[in-house]
C-alpha positions in Angstrom: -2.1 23.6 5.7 -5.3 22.1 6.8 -6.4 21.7 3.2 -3.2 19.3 3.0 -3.8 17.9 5.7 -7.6 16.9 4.8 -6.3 15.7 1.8 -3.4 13.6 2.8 -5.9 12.1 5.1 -7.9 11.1 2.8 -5.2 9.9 0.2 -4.7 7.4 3.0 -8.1 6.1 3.9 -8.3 5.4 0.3 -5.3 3.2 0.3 -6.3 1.4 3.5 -9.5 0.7 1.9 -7.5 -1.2 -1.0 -7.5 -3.8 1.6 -10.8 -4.1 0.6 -10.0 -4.5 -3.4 -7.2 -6.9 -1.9 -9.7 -9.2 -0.2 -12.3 -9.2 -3.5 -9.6 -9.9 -5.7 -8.5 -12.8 -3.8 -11.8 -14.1 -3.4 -12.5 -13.7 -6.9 -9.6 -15.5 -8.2 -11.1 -18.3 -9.7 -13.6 -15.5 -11.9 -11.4 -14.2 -14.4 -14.0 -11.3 -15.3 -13.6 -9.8 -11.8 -10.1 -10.6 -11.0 -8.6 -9.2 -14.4 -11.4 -6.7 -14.9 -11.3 -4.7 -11.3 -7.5 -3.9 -12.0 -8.5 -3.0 -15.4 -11.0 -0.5 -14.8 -9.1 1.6 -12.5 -6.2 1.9 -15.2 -8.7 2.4 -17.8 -10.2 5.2 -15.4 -7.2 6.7 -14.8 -6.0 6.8 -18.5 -9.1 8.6 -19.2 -7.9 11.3 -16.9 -5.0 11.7 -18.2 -6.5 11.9 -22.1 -9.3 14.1 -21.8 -9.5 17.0 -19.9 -13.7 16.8 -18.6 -12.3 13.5 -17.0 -9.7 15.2 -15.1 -11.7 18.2 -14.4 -14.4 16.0 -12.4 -11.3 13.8 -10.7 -9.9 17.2 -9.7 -12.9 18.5 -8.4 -13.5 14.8 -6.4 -10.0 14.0 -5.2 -7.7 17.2 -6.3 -6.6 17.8 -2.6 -5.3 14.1 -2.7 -3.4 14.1 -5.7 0.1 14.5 -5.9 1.9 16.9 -8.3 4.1 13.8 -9.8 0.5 12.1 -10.6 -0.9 14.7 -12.7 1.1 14.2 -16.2 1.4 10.4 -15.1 -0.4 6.8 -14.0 -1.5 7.9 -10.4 -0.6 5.5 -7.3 -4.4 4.7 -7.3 -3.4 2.2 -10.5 0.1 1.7 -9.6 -1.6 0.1 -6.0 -4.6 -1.6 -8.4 -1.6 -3.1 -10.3 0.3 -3.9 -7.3 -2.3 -5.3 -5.8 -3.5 -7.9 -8.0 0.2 -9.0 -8.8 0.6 -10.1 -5.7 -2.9 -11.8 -5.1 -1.4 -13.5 -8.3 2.0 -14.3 -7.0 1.2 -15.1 -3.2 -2.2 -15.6 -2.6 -3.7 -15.9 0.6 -0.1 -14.7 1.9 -0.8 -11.7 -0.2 -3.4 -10.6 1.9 -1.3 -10.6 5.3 1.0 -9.0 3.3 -1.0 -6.4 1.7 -2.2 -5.8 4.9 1.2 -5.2 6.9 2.0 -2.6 3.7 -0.8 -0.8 3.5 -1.7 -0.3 7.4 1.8 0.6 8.0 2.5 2.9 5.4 -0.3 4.5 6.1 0.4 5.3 9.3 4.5 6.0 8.4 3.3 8.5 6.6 1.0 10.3 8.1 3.2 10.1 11.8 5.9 11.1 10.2 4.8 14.1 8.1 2.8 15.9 11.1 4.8 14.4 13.9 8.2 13.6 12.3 11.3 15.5 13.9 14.0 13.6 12.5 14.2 13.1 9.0 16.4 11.7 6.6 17.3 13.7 3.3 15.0 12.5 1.4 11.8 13.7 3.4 11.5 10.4 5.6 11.7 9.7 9.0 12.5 7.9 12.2 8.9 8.7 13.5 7.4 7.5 10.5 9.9 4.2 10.7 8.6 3.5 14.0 5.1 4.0 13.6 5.6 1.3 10.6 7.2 -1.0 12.5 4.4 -0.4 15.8 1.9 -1.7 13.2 3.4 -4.8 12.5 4.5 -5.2 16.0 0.5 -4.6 17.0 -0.5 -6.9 14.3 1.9 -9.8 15.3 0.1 -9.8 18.8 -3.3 -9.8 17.2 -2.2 -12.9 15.3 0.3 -14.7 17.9 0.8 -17.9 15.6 2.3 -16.0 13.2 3.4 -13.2 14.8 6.7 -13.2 14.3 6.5 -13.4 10.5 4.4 -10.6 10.9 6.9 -8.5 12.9 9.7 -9.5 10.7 7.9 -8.5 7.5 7.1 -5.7 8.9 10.3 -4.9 10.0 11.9 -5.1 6.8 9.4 -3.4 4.8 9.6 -0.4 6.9 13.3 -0.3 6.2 12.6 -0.6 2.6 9.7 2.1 3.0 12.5 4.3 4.4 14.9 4.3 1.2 11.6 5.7 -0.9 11.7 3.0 -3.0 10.1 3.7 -6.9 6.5 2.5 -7.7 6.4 2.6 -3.6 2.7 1.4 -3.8 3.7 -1.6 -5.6 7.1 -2.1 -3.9 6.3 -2.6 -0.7 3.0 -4.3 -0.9 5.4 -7.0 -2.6 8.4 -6.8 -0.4 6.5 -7.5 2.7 4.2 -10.5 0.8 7.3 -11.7 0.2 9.7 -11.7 3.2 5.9 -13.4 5.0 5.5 -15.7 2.6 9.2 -16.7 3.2 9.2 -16.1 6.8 6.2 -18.7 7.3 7.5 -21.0 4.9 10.9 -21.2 7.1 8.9 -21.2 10.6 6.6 -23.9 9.3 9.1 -26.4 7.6 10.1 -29.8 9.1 12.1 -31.7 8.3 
């Protein structure tokens, strides 16, 4: 149990740090080399692992309490949230980033609440815990940002719903769902007439 627990851990450090790639991509929009190679690399990485076997012998031996069953015969959510990612620096831009950051923060902590702490769960493996723990992120990351707080919160609020149903591609999805409903949010908020 505590090897999974060490290694779920760290599965989600590694996603929050693709805040990081997030904010690089963005600021490298206008360099073509970075912005289409970074994404690029990391799926070129990954195929590698999945083609030869010293490649995935070494990722194994780096990240193997990290990976999940599903990933090993397939794309893992390391490119699946490189992809993500950079689609929706491309789509959203700087909204991407709030985004990005309400999706990855609160999935983060949805998932790790909700698999040690979780008591009520929903048949496919979620939970309320996890829900709430979502939606506290947003709700903390509205008050940091009080002028667009409530953009936040509703993002937030509605990406934690969508985190619930265990959408497909989940490190894609909801990076875009909640760039989206903020990017629409503050677009409403901020039109006049």
């Amino acid at each position: 149990m505590e090897k999974a627990i060490k290694g779920e851990i760290f599965r989600k450090t590694v996603h929050i740090l693709a805040y990081i790639y997030a904010l690089i991509l963005y600021s490298s929009r206008d360099d073509l080399v970075i912005f289409l190679g970074f994404p690029a690399i990391i799926v070129f990485l990954d195929l590698l692992r999945l083609k030869f076997s010293k490649a995935r012998e070494i990722v194994y031996m780096l990240w193997g309490d990290s990976i999940k069953p599903y990933e090993k015969d397939a794309l893992s959510d390391a490119s699946v949230m490189a992809i993500g990612v950079w689609i929706n620096v491309l789509i959203f831009g700087k909204f991407a980033l709030i985004g990005l950051c309400i999706s990855i923060l609160g999935d983060a902590f949805a998932s790790l609440i909700g698999k040690f702490f979780g008591k009520i769960r929903f048949q496919n493996g979620k939970s309320i815990e996890g829900f709430l723990s979502f939606f506290f992120v947003s709700v903390i990351l509205g008050i940091l940002s009080p002028e667009i707080g409530l953009c936040i919160i509703v993002s937030g609020f509605i990406t934690a719903l969508v985190e619930l149903t265990s959408p497909p591609l989940e490190n894609f999805t909801l990076g875009f769902t909640s760039s989206l409903v903020f990017s629409i949010s503050y677009l409403l908020t901020t039109f006049e007439l």
